[in-house]
GUNU-371222 format. One record per residue: x, y, z of N, C-alpha, C, O in turn. Coordinates in pm, whole numbers, padded with zeros to 5 digits, always signed. Atoms other than C-alpha are relative to their C-alpha. Layout:
residues N
XYZXYZXYZXYZ
...
//
This chain:
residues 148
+00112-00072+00060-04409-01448-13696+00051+00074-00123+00159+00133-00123
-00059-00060+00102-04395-01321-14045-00091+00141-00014-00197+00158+00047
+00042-00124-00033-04472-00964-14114-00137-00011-00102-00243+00000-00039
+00138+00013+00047-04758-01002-14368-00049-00143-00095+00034-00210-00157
+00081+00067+00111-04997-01235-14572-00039+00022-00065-00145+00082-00054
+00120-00029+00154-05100-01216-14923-00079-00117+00011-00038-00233+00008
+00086+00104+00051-05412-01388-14945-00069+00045-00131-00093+00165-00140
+00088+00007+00075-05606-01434-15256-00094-00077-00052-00079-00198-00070
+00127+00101+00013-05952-01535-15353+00023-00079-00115-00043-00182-00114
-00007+00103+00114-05831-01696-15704+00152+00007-00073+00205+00118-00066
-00131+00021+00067-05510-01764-15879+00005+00068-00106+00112+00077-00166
-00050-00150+00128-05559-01488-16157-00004+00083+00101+00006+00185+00033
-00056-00142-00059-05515-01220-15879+00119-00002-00007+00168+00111-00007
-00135+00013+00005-05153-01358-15900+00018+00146-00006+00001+00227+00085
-00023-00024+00129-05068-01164-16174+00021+00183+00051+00117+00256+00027
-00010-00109-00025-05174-00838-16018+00083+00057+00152+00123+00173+00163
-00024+00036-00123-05054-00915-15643+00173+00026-00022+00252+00095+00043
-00150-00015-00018-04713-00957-15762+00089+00134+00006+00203+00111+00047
-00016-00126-00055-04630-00580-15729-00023-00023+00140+00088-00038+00192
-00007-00012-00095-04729-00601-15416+00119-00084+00073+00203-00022+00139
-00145+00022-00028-04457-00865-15328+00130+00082-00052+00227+00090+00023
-00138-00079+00015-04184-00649-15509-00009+00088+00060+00087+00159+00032
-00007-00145-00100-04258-00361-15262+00039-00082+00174+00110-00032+00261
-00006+00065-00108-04267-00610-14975+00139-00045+00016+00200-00001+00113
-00144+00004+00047-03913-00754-15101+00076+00083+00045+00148+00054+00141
-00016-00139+00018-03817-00404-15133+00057+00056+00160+00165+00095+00205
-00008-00057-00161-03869-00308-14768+00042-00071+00113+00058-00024+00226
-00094+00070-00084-03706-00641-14633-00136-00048+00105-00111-00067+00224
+00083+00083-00077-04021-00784-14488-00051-00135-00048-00064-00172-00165
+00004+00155+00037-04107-01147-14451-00170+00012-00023-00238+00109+00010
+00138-00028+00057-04468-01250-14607+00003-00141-00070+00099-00194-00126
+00073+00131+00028-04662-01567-14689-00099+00072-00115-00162+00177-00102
+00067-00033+00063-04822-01570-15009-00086-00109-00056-00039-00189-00137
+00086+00125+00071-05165-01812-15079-00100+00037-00068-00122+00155-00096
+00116-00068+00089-05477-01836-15280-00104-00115+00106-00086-00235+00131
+00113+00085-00068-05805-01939-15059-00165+00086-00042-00193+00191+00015
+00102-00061+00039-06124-01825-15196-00147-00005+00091-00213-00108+00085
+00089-00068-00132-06396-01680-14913-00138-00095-00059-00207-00158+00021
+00104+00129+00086-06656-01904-15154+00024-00137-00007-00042-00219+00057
-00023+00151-00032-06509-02222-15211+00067-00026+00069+00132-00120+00024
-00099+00072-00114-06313-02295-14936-00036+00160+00129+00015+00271+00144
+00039-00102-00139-06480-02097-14614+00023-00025+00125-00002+00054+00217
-00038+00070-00096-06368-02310-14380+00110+00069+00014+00119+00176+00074
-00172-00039+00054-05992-02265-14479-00010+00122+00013+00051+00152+00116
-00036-00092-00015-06034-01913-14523-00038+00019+00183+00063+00058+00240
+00047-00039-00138-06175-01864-14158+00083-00066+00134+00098-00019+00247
-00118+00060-00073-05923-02131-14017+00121+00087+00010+00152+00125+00123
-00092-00125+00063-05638-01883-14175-00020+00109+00091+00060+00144+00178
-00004-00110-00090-05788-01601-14026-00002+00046+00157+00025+00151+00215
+00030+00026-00165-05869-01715-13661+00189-00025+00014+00254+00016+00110
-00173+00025-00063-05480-01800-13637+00097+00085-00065+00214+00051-00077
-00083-00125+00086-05356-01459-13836+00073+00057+00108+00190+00085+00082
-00053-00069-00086-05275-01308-13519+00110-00058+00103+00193-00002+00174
-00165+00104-00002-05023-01564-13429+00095-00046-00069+00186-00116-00025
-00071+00012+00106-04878-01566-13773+00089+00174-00038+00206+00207-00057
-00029-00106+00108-04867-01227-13917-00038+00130+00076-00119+00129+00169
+00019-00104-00010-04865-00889-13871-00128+00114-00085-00205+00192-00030
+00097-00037+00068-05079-00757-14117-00058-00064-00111+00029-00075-00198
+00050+00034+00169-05291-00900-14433-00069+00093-00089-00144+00190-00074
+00044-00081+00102-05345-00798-14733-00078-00092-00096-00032-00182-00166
+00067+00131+00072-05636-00975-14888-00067+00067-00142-00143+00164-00143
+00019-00034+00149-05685-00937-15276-00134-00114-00074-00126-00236-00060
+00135+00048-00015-06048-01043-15397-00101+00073-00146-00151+00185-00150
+00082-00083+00116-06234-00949-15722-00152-00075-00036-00191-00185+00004
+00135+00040-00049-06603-00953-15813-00061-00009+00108-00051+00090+00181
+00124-00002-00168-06854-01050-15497+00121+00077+00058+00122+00199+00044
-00138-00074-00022-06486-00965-15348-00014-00011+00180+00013+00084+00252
+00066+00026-00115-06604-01109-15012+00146-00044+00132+00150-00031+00254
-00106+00041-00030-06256-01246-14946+00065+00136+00157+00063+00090+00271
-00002-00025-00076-06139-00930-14735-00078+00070+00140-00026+00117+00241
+00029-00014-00128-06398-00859-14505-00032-00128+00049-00013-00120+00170
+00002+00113-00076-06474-01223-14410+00137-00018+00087+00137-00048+00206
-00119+00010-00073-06127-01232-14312+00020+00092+00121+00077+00048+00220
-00033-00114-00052-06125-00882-14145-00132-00059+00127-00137+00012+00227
+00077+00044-00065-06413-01080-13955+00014-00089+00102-00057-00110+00201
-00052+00118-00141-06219-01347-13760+00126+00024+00018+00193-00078+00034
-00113-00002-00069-05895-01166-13669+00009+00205+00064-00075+00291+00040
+00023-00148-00007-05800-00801-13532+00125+00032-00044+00183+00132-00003
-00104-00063+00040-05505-00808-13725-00010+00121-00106-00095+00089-00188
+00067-00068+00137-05531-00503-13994-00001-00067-00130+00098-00127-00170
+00016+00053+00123-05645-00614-14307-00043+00138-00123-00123+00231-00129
-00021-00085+00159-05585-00436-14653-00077-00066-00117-00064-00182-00154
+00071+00100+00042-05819-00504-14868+00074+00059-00202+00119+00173-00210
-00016-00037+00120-05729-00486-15303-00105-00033-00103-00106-00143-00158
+00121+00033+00108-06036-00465-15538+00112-00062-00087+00229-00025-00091
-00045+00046+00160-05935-00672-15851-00071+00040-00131-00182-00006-00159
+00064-00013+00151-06017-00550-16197-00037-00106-00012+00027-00209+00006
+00103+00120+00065-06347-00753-16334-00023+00042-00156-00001+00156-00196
+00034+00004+00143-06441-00799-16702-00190+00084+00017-00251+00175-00040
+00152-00079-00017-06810-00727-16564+00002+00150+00018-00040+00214-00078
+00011-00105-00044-06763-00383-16361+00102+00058-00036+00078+00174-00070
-00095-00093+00038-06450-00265-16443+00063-00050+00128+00184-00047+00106
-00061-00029-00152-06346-00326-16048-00104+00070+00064-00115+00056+00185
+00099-00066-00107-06625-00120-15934-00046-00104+00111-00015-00084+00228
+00040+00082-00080-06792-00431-15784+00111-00083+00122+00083-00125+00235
-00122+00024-00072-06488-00539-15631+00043+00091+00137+00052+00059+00255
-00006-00150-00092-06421-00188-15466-00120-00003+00118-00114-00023+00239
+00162-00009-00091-06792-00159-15331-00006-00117+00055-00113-00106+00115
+00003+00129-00074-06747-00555-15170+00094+00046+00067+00074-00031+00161
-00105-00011-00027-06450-00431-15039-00015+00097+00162-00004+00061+00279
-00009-00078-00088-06490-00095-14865-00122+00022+00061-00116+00103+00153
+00100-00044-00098-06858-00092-14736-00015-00119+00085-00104-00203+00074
+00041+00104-00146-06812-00314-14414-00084+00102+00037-00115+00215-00002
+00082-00051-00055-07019-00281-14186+00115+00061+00150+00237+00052+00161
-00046-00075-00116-06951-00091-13836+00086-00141+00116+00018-00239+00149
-00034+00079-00036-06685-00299-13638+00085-00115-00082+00165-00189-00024
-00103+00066+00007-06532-00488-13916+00072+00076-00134+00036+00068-00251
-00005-00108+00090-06313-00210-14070+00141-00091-00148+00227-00178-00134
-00141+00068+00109-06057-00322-14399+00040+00123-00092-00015+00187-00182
-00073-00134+00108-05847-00062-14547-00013-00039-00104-00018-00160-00122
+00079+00068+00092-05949-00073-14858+00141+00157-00149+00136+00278-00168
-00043-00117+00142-05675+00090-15201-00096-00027-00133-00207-00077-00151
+00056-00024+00149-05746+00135-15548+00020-00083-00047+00118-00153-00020
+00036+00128+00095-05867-00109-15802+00130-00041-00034+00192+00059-00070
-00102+00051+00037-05562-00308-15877+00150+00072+00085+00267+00079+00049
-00091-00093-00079-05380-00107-15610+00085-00099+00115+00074-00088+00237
-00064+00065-00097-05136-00377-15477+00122+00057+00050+00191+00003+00136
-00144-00022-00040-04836-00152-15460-00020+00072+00131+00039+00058+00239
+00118-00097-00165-05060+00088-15195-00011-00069+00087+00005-00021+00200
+00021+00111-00071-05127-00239-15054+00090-00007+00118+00067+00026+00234
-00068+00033-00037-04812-00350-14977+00096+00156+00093+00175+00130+00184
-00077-00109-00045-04659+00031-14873-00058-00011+00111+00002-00018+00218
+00061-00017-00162-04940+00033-14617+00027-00053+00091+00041-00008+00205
-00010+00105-00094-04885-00286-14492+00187+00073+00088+00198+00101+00207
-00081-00053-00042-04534-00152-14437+00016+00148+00100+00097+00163+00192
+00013-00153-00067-04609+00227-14307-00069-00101+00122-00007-00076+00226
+00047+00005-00149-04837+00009-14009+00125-00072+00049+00165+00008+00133
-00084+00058-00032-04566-00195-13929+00134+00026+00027+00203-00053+00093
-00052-00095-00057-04324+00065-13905-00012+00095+00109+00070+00178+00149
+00063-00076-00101-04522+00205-13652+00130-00021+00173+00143+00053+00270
-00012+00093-00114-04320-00025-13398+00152-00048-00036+00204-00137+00030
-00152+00041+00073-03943-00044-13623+00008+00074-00048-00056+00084-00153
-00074-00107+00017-03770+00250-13638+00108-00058-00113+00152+00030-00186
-00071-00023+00184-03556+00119-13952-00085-00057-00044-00114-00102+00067
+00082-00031+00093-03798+00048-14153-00072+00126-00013-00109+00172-00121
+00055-00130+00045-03944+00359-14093+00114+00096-00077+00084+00173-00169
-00133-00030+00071-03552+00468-14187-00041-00047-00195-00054+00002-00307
+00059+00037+00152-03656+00295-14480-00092+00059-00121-00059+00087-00236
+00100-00051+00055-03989+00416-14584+00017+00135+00003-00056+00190-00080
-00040-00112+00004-03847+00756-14506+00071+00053-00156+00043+00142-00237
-00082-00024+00120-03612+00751-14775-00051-00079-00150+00000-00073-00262
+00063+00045+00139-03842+00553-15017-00085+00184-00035-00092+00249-00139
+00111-00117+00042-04083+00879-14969+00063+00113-00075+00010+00179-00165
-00078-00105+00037-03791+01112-15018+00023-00021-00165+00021+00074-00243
-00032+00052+00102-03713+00890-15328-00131+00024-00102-00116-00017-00217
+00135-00029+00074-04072+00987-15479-00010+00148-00053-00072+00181-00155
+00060-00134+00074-04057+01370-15504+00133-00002-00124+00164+00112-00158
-00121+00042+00057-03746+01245-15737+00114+00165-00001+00229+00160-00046
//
């Protein structure tokens, strides 16, 4: 089992996502990174997510515009899911954000800030520390490493 999944709804979230792998790197956790879009390919994404909880520890699903990508997902597994608005040319990210964080009751997705993959990826790490005392060694001394 690997510790998280980057999914994304289109191949320009790359771009922004990749922070989130250098924090993931960083903290020495393993992580699958694809692009499946909650629109054209709903199958796939829902296949993915029904078998997350035999893969992965946590996802982190990155999704801009409709931005439907992480609660459909957060819909067929109970693994936690992180959700990352993507900056849009339309809203700014607003629309992204607001697809993002108003699930409904029952299917909850942590939800950071517009282009917030590094938040992403810390979180994914802080839950997963919950349960690995060095990594929390880890994330200890990243936090310490912040008030510089």
């Amino acid at each position: 089992m690997k510790d998280v999944l980057i999914i994304m709804g289109s191949q320009s979230d790359e771009s922004v996502m990749e922070e989130a792998v250098a924090y993931l790197e960083k903290f020495g956790l393993t992580f699958d990174k694809m692009v499946a879009s909650a629109h054209r390919n709903p199958d796939r994404v829902s296949e993915i997510a029904k078998n997350a909880s035999k893969n992965y520890k946590v996802v982190i699903a990155a999704a801009g515009k409709a931005a439907h990508l992480p609660g459909v997902f957060a819909g067929h597994t109970t693994r936690p899911v992180i959700g990352v608005p993507i900056k849009t040319s339309d809203l700014g990210g607003l629309d992204s954000l607001y697809s993002i964080v108003q699930m409904p009751k029952g299917v909850p997705v942590a939800t950071v800030a517009i282009n917030g993959a590094a938040n992403a990826a810390i979180l994914a790490a802080q839950i997963i520390a919950v349960n690995d005392p060095k990594l929390q060694d880890v994330l200890e001394t990243f936090k310490e490493n912040l008030k510089g």
